[in-house]
N, C-alpha and C positions, 0 to 999 in steps of 0.2 A: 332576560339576557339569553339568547342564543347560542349555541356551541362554537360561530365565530367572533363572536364578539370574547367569547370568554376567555377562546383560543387567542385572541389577540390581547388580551388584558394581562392573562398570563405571562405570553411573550415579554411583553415591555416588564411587568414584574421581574421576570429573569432574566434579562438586561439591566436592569436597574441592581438587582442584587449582584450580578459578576463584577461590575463594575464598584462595588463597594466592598465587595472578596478583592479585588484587585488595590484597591485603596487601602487595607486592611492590610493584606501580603507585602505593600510596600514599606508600611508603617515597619512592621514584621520585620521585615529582613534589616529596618535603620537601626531597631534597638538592639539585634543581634550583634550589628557590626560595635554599635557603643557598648554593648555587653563584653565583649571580645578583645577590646582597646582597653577595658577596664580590669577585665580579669589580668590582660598583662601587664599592664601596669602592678596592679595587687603583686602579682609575682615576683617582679622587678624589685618592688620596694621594701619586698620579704626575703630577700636573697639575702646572707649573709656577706656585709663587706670585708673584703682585706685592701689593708694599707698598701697604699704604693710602697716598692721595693727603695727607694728616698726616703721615705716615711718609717721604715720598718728597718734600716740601719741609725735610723738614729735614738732610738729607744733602747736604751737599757736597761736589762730585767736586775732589782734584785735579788740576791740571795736570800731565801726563806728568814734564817737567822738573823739576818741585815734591819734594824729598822727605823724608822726616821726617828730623831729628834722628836723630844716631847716640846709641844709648843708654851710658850710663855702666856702667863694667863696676865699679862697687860701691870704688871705690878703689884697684883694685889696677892696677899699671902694665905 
């Protein structure tokens, strides 16, 4: 083989590979963005909630001392 033949063998070689650098880079940049929707999500679903303001007036806290009713064990002694 020749120094143009080699040169030109070369060439298509490094065509062929930018082109799959490019294939690559795209792939690349898709699981970033799924990476990126997921991490916020992750964050989202880790936030601590608070109750709606509806929600949070109708709860009533007891007092420490306060406390339920011992429950009945069904009749049996």
């Amino acid at each position: 083989m020749n120094q143009q033949e080699e040169s030109e063998r070369l060439r298509g070689e490094n065509h062929e590979l930018r082109e799959a650098l490019h294939l690559v880079q795209e792939e690349l940049s898709r699981v970033k963005e799924a990476l990126r929707v997921a991490l916020a999500r992750i964050e989202e679903l880790e936030k601590p909630r608070e109750p709606p303001e509806f929600v949070k007036g109708n709860v009533k806290k007891r007092p420490a001392e306060e406390k339920l009713p011992a429950r009945e064990t069904g009749g049996q002694a």
